[in-house]
Biopython code that builds the backbone (N, CA, C, O; Angstrom):
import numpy as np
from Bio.PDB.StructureBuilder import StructureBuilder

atoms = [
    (1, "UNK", "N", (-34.623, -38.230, -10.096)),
    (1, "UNK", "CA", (-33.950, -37.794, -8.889)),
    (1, "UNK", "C", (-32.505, -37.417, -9.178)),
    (1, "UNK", "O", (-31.970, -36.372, -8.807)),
    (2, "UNK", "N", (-31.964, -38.341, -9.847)),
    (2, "UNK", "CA", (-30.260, -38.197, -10.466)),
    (2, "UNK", "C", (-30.440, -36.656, -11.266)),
    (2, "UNK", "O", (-29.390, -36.035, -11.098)),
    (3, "UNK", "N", (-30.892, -36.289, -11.635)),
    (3, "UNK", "CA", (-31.160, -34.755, -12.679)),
    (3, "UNK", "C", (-30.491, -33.375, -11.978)),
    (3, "UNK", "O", (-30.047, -32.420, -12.615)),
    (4, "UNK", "N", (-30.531, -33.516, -10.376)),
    (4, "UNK", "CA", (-30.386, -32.608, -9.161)),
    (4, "UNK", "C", (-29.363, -32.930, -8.610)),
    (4, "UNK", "O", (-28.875, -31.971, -8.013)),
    (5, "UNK", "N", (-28.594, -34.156, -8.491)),
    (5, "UNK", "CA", (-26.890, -34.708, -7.572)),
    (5, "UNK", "C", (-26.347, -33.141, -8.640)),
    (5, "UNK", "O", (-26.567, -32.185, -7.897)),
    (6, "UNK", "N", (-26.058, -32.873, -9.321)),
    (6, "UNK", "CA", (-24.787, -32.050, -9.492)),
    (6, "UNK", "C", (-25.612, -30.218, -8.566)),
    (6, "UNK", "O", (-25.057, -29.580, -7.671)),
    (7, "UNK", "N", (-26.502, -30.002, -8.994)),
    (7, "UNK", "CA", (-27.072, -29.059, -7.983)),
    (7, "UNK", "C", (-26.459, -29.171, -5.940)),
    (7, "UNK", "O", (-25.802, -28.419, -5.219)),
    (8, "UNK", "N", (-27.211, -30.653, -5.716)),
    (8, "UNK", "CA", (-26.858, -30.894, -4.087)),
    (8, "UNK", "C", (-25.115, -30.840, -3.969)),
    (8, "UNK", "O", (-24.621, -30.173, -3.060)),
    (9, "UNK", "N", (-24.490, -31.364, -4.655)),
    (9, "UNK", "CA", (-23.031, -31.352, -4.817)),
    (9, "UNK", "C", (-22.631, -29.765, -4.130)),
    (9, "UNK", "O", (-22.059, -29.386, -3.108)),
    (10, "UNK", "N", (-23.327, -29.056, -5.399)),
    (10, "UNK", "CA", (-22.494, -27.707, -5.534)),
    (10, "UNK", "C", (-22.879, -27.450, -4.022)),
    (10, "UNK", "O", (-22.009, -27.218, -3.183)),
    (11, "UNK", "N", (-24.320, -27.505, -3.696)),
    (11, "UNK", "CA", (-24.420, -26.172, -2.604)),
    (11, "UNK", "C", (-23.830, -26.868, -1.303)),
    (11, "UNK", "O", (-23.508, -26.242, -0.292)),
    (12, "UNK", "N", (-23.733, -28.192, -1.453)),
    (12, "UNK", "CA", (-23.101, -28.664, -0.499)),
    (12, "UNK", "C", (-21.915, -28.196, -0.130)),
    (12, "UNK", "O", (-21.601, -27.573, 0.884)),
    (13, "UNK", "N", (-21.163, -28.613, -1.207)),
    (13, "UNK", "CA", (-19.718, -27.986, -1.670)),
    (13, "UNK", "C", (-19.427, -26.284, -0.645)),
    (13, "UNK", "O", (-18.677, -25.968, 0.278)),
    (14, "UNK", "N", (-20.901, -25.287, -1.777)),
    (14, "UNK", "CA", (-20.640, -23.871, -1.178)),
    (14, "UNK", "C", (-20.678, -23.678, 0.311)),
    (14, "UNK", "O", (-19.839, -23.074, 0.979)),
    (15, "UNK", "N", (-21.956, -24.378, 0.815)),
    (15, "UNK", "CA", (-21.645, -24.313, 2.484)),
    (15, "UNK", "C", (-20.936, -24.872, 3.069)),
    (15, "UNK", "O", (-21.046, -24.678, 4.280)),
    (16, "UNK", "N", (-19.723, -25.951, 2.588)),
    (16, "UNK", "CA", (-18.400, -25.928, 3.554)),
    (16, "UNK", "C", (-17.398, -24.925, 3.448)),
    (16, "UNK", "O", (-16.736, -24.460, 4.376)),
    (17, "UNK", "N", (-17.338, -24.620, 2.202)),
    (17, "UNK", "CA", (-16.349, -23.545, 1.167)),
    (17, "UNK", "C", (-16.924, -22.896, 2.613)),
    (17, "UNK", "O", (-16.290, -23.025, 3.660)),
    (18, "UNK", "N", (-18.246, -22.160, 2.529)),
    (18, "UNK", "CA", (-18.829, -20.757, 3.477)),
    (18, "UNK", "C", (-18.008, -20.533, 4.671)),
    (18, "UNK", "O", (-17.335, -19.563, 5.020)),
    (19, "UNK", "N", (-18.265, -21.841, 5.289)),
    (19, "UNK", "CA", (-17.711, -22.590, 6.749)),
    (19, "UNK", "C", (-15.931, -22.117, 6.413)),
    (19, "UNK", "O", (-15.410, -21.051, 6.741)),
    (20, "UNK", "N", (-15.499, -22.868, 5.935)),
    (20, "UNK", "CA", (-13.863, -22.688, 5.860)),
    (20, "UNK", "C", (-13.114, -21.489, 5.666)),
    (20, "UNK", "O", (-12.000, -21.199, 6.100)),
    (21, "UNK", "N", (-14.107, -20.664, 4.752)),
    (21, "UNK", "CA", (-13.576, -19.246, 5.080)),
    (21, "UNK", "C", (-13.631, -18.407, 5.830)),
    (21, "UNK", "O", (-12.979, -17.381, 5.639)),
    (22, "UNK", "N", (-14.526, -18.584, 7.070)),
    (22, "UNK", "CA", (-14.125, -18.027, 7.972)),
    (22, "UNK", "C", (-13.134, -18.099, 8.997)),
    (22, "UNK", "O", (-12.999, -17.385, 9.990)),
    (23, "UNK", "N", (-12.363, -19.215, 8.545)),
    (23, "UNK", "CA", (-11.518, -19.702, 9.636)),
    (23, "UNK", "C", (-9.888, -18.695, 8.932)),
    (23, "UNK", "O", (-9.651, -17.992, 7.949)),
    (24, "UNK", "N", (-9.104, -19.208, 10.166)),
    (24, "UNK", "CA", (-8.119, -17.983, 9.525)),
    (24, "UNK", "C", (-6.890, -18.902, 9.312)),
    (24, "UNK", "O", (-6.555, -19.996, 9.766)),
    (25, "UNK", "N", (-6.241, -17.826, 8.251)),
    (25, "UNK", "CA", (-5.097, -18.585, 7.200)),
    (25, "UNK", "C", (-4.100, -18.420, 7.880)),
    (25, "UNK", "O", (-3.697, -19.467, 8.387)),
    (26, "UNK", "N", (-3.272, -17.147, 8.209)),
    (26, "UNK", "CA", (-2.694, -16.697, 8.835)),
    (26, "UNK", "C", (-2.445, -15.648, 9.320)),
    (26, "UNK", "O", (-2.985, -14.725, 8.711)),
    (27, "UNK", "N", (-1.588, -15.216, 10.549)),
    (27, "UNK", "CA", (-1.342, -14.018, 11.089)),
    (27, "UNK", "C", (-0.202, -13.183, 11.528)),
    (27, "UNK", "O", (0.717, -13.453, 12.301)),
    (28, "UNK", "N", (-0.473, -12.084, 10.845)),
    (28, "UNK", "CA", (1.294, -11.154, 10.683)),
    (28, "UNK", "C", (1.499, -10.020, 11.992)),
    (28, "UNK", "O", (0.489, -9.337, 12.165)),
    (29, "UNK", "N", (2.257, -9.820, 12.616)),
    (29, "UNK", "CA", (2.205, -8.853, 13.723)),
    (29, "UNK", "C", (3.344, -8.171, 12.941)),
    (29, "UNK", "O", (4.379, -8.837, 12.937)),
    (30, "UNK", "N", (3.407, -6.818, 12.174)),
    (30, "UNK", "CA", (4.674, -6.449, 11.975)),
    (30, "UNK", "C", (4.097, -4.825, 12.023)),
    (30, "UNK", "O", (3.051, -4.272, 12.363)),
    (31, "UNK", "N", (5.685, -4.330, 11.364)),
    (31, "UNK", "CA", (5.297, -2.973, 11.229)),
    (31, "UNK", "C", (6.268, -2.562, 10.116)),
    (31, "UNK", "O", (7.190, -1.793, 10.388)),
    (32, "UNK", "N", (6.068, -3.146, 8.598)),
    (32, "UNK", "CA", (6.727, -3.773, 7.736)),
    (32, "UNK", "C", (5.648, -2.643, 6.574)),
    (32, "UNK", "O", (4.421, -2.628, 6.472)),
    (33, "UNK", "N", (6.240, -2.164, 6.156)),
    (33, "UNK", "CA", (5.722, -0.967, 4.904)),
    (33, "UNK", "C", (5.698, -2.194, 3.758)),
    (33, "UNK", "O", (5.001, -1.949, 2.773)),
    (34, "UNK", "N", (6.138, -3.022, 3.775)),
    (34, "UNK", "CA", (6.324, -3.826, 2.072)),
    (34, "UNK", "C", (5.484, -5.042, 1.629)),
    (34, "UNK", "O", (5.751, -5.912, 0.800)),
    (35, "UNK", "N", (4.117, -4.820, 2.608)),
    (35, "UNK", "CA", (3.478, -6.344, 2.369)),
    (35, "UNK", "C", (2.505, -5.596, 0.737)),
    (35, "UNK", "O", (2.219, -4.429, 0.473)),
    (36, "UNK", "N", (2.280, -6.706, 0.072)),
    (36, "UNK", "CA", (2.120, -7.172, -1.408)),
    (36, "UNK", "C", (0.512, -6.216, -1.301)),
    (36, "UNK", "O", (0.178, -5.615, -2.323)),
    (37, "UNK", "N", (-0.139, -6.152, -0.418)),
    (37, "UNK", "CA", (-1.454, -5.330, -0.550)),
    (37, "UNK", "C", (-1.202, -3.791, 0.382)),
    (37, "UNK", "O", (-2.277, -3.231, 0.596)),
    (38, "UNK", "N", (-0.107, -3.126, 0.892)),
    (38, "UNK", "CA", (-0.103, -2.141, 0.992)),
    (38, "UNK", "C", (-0.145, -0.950, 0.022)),
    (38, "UNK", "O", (0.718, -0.949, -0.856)),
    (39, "UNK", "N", (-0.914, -0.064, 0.050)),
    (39, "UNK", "CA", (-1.058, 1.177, -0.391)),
    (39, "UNK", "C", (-0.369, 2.433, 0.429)),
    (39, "UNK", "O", (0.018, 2.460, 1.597)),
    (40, "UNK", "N", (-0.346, 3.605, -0.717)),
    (40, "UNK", "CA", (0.277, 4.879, -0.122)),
    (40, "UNK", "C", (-0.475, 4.922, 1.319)),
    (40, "UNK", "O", (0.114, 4.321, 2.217)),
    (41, "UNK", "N", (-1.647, 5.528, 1.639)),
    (41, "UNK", "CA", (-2.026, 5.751, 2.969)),
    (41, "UNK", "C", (-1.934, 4.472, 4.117)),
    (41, "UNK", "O", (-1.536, 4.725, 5.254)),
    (42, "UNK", "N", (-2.278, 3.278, 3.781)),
    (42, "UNK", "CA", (-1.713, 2.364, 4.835)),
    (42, "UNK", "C", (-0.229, 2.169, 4.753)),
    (42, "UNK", "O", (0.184, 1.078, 5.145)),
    (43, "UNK", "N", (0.650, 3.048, 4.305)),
    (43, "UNK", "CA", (2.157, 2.679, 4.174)),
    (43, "UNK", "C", (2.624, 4.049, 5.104)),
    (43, "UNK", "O", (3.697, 3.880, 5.683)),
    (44, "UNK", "N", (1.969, 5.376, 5.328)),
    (44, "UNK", "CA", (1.813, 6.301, 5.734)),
    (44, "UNK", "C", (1.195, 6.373, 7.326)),
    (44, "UNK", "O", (1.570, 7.080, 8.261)),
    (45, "UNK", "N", (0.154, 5.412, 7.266)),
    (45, "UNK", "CA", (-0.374, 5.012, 8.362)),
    (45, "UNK", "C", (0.631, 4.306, 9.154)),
    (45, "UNK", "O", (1.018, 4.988, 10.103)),
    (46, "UNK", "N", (1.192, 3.118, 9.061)),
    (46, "UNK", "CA", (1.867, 2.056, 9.580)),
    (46, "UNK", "C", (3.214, 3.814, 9.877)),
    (46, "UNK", "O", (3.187, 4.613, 10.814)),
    (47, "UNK", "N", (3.964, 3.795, 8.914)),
    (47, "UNK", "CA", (4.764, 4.916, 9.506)),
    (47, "UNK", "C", (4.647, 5.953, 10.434)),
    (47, "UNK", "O", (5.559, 6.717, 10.751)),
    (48, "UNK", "N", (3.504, 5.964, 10.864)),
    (48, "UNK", "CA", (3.463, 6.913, 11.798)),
    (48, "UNK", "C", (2.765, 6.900, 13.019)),
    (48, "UNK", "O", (2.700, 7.813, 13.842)),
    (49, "UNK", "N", (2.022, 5.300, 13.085)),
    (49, "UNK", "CA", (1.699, 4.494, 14.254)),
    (49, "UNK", "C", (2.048, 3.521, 14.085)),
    (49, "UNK", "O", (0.953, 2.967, 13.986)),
    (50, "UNK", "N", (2.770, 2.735, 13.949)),
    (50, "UNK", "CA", (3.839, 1.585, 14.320)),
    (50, "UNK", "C", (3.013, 0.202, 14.113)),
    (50, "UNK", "O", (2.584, -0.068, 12.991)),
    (51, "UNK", "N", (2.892, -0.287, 14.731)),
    (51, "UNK", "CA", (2.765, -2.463, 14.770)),
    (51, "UNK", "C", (1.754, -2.561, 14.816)),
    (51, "UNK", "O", (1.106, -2.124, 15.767)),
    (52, "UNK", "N", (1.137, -3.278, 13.630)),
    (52, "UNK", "CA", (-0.465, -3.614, 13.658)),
    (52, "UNK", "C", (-0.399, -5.487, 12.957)),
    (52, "UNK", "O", (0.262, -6.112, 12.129)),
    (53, "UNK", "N", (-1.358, -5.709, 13.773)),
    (53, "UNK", "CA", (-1.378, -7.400, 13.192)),
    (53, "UNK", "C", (-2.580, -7.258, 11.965)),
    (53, "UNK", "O", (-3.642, -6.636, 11.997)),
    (54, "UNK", "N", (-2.000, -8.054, 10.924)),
    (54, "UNK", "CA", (-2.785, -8.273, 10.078)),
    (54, "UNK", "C", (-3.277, -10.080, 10.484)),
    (54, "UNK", "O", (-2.657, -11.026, 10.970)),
    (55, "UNK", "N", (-4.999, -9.848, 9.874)),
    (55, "UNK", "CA", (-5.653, -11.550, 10.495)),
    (55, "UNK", "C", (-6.152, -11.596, 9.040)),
    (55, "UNK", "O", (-6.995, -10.854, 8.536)),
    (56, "UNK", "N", (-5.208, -13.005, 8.224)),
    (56, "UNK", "CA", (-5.853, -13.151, 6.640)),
    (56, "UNK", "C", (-7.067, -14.433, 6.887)),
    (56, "UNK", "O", (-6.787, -15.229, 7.784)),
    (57, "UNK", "N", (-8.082, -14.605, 6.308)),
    (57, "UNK", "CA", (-8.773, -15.403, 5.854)),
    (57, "UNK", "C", (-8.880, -15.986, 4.893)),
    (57, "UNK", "O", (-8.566, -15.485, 3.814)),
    (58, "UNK", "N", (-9.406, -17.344, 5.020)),
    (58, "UNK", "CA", (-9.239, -18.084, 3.827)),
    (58, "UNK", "C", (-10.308, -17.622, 2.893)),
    (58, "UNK", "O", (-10.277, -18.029, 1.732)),
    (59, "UNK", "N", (-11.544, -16.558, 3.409)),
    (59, "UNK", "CA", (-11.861, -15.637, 2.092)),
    (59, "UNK", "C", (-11.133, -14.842, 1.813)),
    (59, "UNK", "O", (-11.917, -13.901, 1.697)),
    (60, "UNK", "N", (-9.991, -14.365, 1.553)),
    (60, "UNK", "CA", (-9.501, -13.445, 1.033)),
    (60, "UNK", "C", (-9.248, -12.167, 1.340)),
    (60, "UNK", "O", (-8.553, -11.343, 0.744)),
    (61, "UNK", "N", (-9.985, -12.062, 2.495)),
    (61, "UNK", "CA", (-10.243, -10.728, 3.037)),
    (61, "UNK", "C", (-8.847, -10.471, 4.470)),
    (61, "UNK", "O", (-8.972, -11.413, 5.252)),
    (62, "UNK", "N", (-8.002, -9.778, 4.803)),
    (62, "UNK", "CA", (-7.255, -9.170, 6.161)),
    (62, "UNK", "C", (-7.921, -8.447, 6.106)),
    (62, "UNK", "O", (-8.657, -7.857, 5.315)),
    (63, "UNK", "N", (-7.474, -8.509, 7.630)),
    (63, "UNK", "CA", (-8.467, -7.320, 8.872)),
    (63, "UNK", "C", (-7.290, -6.768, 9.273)),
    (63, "UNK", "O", (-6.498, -7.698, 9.123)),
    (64, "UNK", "N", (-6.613, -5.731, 9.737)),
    (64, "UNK", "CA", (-5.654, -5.104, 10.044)),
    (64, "UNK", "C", (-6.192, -4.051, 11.305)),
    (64, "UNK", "O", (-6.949, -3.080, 11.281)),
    (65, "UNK", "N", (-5.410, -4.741, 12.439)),
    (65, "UNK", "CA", (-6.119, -4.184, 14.024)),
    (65, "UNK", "C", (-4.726, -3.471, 14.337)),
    (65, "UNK", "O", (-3.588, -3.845, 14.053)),
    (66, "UNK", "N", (-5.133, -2.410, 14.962)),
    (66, "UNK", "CA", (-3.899, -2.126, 16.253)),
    (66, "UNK", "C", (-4.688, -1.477, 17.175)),
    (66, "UNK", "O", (-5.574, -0.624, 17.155)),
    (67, "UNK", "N", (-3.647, -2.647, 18.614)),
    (67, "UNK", "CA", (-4.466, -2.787, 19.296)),
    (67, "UNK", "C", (-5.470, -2.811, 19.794)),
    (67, "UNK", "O", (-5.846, -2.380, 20.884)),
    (68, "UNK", "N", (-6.090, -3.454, 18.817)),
    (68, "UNK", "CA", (-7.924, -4.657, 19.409)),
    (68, "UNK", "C", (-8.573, -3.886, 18.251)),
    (68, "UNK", "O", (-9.654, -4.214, 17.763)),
    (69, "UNK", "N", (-7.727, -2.680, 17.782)),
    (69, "UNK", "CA", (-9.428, -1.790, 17.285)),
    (69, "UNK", "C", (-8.917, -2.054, 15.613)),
    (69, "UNK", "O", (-7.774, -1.735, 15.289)),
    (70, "UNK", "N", (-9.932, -2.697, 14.549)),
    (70, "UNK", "CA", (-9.938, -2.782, 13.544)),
    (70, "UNK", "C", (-9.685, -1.376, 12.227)),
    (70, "UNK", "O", (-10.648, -0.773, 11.754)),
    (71, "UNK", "N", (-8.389, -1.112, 11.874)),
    (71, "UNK", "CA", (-8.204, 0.057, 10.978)),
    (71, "UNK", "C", (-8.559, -0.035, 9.810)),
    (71, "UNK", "O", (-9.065, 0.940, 9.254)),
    (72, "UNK", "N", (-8.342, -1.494, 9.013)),
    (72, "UNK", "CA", (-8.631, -1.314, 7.346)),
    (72, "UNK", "C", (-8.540, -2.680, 7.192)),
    (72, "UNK", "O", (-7.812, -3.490, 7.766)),
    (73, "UNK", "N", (-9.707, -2.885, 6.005)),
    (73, "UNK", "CA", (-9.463, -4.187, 5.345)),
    (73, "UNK", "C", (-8.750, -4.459, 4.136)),
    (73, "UNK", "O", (-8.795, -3.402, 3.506)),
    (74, "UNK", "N", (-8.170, -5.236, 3.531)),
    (74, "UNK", "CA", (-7.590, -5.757, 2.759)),
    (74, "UNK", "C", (-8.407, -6.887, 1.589)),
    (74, "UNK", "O", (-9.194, -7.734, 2.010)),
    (75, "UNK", "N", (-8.171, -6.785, 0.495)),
    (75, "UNK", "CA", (-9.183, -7.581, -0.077)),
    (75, "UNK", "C", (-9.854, -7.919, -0.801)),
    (75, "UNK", "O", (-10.037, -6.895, -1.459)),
    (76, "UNK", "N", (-10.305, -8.503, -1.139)),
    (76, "UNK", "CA", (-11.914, -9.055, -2.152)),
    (76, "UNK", "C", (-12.394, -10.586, -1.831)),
    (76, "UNK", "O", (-12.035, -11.620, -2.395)),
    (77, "UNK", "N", (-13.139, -10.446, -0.958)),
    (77, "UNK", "CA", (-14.341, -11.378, -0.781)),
    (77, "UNK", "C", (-14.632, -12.594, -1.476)),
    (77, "UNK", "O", (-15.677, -12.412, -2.100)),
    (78, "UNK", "N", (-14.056, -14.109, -1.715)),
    (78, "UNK", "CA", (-14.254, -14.647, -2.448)),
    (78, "UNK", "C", (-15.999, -14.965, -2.009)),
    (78, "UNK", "O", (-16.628, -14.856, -0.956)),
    (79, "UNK", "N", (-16.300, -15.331, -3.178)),
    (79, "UNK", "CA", (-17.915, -16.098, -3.157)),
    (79, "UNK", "C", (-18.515, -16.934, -4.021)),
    (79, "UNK", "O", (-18.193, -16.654, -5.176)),
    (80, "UNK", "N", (-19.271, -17.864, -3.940)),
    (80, "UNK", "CA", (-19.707, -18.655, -4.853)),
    (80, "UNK", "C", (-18.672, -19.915, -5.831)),
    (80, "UNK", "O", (-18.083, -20.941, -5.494)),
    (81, "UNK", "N", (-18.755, -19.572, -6.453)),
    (81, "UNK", "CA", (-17.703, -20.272, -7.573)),
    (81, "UNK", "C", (-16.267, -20.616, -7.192)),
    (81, "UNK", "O", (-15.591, -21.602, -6.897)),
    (82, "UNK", "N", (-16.157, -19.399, -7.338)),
    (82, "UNK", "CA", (-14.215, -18.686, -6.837)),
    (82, "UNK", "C", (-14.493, -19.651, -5.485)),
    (82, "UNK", "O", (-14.301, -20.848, -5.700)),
    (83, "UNK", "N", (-14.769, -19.421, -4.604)),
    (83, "UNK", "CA", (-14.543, -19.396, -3.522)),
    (83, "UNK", "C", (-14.782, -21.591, -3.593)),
    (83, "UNK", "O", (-14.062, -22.521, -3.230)),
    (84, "UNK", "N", (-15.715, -21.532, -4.040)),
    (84, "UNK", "CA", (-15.812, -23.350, -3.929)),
    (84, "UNK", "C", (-14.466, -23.622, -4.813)),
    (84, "UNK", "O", (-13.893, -24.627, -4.393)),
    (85, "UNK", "N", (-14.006, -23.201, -5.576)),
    (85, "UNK", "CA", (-12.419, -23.636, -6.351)),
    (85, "UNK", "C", (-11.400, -23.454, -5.047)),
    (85, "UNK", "O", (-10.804, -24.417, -4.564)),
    (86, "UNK", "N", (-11.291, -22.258, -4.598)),
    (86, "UNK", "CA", (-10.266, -21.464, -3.802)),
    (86, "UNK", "C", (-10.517, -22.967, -2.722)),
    (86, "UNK", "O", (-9.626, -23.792, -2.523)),
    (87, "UNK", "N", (-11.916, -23.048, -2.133)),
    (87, "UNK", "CA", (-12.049, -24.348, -1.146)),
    (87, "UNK", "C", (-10.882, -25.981, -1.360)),
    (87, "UNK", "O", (-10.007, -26.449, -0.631)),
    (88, "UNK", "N", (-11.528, -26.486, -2.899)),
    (88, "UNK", "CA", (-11.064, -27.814, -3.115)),
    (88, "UNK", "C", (-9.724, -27.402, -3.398)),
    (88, "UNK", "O", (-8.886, -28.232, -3.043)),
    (89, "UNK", "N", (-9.264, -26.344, -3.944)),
    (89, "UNK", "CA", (-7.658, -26.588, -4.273)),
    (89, "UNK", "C", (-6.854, -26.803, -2.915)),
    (89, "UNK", "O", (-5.791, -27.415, -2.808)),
    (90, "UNK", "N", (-7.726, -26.046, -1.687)),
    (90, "UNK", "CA", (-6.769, -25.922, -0.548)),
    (90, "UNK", "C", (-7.203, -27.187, 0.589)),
    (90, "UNK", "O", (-6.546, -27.130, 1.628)),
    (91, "UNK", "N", (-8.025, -28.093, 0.531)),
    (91, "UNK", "CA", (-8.277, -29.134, 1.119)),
    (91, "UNK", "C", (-8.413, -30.529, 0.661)),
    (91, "UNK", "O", (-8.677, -31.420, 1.467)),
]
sb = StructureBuilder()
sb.init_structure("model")
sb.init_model(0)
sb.init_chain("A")
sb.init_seg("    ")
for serial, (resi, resn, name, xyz) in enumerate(atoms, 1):
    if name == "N":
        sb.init_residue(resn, " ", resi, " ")
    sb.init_atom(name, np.array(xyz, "f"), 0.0, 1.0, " ", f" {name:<3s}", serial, name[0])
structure = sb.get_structure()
């Protein structure tokens, strides 16, 4: 029976990791050209329609709305592994 605890561990582990990343890290309302994941066209974008909130997740992923309507994501998807590390370091 003991042969399988490090198996139940992990997936245990992955479905809270799953759970926790959907919850959100934090949230930016600006209209700020200089955040660390902007590119030429979202730097172009923001300049020429103004204030959009970015919503980060603890997967890794921003959602970047203005007003209500979702424009671009930000990102890479943690999963599996990454994402059960990314979990225990932050809880």
């Amino acid at each position: 029976m003991g042969q399988f605890d490090d198996r139940v561990e992990r997936q245990r582990l992955l479905l809270e990791a799953e759970e926790w990343s959907k919850t959100i890290k934090c949230i930016h309302v600006h209209s700020c050209t200089s955040m660390a994941y902007e590119n030429d066209d979202t730097i172009k974008e923001l300049e020429k329609n103004g204030t959009v909130t970015d919503t980060e997740f603890n997967s890794g992923l921003i959602y970047r709305r203005r007003q209500g309507k979702l424009v671009h994501t930000f990102g890479l998807e943690l999963k599996g592994d990454e994402l059960i590390d990314s979990f225990v370091r932050h809880t």
